[in-house]
C-alpha positions in Angstrom: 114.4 0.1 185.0 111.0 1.5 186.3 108.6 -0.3 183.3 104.6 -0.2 183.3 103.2 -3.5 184.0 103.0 -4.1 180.0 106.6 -2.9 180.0 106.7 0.2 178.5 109.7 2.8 179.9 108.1 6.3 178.6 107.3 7.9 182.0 105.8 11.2 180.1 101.9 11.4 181.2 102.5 8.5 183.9 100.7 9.0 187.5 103.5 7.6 189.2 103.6 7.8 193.3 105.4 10.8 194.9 108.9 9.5 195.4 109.5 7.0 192.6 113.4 8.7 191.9 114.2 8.1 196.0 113.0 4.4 195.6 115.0 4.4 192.4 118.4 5.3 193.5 117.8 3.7 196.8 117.3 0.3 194.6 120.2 1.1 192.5 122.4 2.0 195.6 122.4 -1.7 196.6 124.0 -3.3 193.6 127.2 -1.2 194.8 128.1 -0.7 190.5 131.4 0.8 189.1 129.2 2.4 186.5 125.8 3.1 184.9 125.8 3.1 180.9 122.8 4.4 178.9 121.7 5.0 175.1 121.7 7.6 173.3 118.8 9.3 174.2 118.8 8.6 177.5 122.4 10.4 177.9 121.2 13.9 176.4 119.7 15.5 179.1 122.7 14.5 181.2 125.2 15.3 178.4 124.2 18.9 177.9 124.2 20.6 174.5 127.5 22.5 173.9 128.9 23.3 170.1 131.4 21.7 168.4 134.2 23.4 167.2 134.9 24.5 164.1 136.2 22.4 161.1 140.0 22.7 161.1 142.4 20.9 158.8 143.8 19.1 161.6 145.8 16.2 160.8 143.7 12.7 160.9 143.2 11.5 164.5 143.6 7.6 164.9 140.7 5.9 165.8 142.0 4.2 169.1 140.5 4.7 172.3 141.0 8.3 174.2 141.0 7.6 178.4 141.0 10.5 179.9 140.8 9.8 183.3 140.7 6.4 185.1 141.0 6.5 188.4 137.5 7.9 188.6 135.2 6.5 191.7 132.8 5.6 189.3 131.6 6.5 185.3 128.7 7.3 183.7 128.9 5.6 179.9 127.1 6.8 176.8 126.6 4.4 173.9 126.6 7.1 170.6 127.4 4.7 167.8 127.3 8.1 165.6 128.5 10.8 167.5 125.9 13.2 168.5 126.1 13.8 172.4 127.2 17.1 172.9 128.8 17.3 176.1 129.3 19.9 178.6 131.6 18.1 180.7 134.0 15.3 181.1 131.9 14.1 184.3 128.1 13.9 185.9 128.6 14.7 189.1 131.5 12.4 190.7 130.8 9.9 187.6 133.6 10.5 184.8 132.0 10.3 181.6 132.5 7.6 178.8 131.3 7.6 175.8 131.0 4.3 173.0 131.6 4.8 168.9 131.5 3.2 166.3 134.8 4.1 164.1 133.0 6.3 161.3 132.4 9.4 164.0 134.9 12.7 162.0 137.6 13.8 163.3 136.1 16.9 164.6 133.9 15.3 167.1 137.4 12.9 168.6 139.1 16.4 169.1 135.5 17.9 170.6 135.5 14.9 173.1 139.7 15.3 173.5 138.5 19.2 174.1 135.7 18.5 176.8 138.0 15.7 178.7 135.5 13.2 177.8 136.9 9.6 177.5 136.1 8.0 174.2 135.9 3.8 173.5 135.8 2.2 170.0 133.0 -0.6 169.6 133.3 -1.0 166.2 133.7 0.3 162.9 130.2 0.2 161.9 128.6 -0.9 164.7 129.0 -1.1 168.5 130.0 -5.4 169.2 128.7 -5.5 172.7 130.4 -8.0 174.5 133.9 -6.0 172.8 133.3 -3.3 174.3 132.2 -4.4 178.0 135.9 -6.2 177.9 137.5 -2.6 176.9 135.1 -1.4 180.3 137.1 -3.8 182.1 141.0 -3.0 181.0 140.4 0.4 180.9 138.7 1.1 184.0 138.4 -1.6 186.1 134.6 -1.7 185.8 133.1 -4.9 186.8 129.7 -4.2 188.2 127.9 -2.0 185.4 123.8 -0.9 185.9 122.2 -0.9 182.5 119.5 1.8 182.6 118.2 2.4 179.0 116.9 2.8 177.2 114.8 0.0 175.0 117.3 -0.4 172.4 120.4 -0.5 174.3 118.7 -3.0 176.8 117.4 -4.9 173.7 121.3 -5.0 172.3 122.7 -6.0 175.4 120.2 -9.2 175.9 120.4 -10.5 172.2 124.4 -10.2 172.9 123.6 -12.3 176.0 125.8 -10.2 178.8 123.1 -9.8 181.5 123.3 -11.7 184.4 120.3 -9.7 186.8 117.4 -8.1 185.8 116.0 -5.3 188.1 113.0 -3.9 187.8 110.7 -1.5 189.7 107.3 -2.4 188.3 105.0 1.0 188.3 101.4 0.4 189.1 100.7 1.9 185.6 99.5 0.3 182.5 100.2 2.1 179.8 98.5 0.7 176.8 100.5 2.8 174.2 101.5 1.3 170.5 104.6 2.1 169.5 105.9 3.3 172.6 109.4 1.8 173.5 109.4 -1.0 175.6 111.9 -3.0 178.2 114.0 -4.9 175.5 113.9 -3.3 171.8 116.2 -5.8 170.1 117.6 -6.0 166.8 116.2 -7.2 164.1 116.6 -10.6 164.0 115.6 -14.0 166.0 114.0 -12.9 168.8 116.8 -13.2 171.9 114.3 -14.6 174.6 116.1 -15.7 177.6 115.3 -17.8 180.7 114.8 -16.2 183.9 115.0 -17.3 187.4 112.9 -15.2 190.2 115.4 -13.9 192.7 113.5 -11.7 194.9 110.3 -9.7 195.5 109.7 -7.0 197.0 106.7 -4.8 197.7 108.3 -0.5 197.9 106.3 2.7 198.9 104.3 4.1 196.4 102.5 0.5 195.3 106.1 -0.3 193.3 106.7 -3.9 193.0 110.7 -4.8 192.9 111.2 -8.0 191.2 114.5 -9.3 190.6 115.6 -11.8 188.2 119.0 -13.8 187.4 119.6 -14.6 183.6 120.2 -18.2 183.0 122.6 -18.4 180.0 123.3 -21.7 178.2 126.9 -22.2 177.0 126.9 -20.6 173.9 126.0 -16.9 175.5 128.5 -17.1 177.9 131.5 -15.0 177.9 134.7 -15.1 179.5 
């Protein structure tokens, strides 16, 4: 994540230094992932913004998980508890795409995913049970290294379900000073997940960008097999 030093993520209206998305995917590069997985919102310029079909009567389409492809060299995955992406493509460049639902997505939009060559995974019927679905990642693709890069809410999800081991961040020398803006972690509502960090690394990048690492100390009860 590229966060302001008061850790907001809304780049709009930022003076960042020339060559922040170079830096970016340089850092990324080195954690040699599977996969990168993103919200919502953070998908839909990626995802593109083709129409859905028709409404048919087709019959009732079960609501198990669709792989398309899995032999992909890596995936880009889309958490859409509802079913709004509207993708263009089954893939992002080399990355095959994957997206997350929660069970109550129609039938229309399984057959428009089915249509597009989209892989789909159930995370719930309701809504999306993190550390479920990171285990489907696994058997179904063989992810085990997965970037998450946004936004605010998914990152917020993700540490209140305690499945982060490293933090990464590329601090902007920006402060922001919005209200309201999202922020690093957006978590549920709920007791606040805080989490103990250990400092890993630091490193000073072109451009004034300050990459911090941390690794996510987890006591018993968040860990998962």
């Amino acid at each position: 994540m590229v966060p302001s030093v008061d850790g907001r993520i809304v780049t709009e209206g930022w003076p960042l230094p020339r060559g922040l998305l170079s830096e970016y995917e340089r850092t990324a590069a080195t954690f040699d992932a599977d996969a990168w997985i993103i919200g919502r919102v953070s998908m839909e310029p990626y995802a593109g913004r083709a129409a859905l079909p028709a409404r048919t009567g087709r019959a009732r389409i079960p609501r198990t998980d669709f792989i398309a492809r899995s032999d992909a060299p890596s995936y880009a995955i889309a958490v859409d508890p509802g079913g709004k992406l509207r993708w263009e493509s089954g893939s992002i460049d080399e990355a095959h795409a994957v997206t997350v639902l929660t069970e109550r997505v129609p039938e229309r939009y399984l057959a428009f995913l089915r249509a597009q060559g989209v892989s789909y995974l159930f995370g719930g019927r309701d809504r999306i049970d993190v550390p479920v679905v990171l285990r489907k990642l696994r058997e179904r693709f063989g992810i085990r290294r997965l970037l998450l890069e946004g936004g605010g809410k998914i990152n917020g999800s993700f540490l209140a379900a305690g499945v982060i081991d490293e933090l990464s961040l590329l601090v902007a020398p920006v402060a922001d000073g919005g209200v309201g803006t999202p922020t690093l972690f957006d978590a549920p509502p709920g007791p606040a997940p805080a989490r103990h960090l250990k400092l890993l690394s630091v490193e000073r990048r072109r451009g004034d960008l300050l990459w911090v690492r941390y690794g996510v100390r987890r006591s018993e009860v968040d860990r998962r097999p």
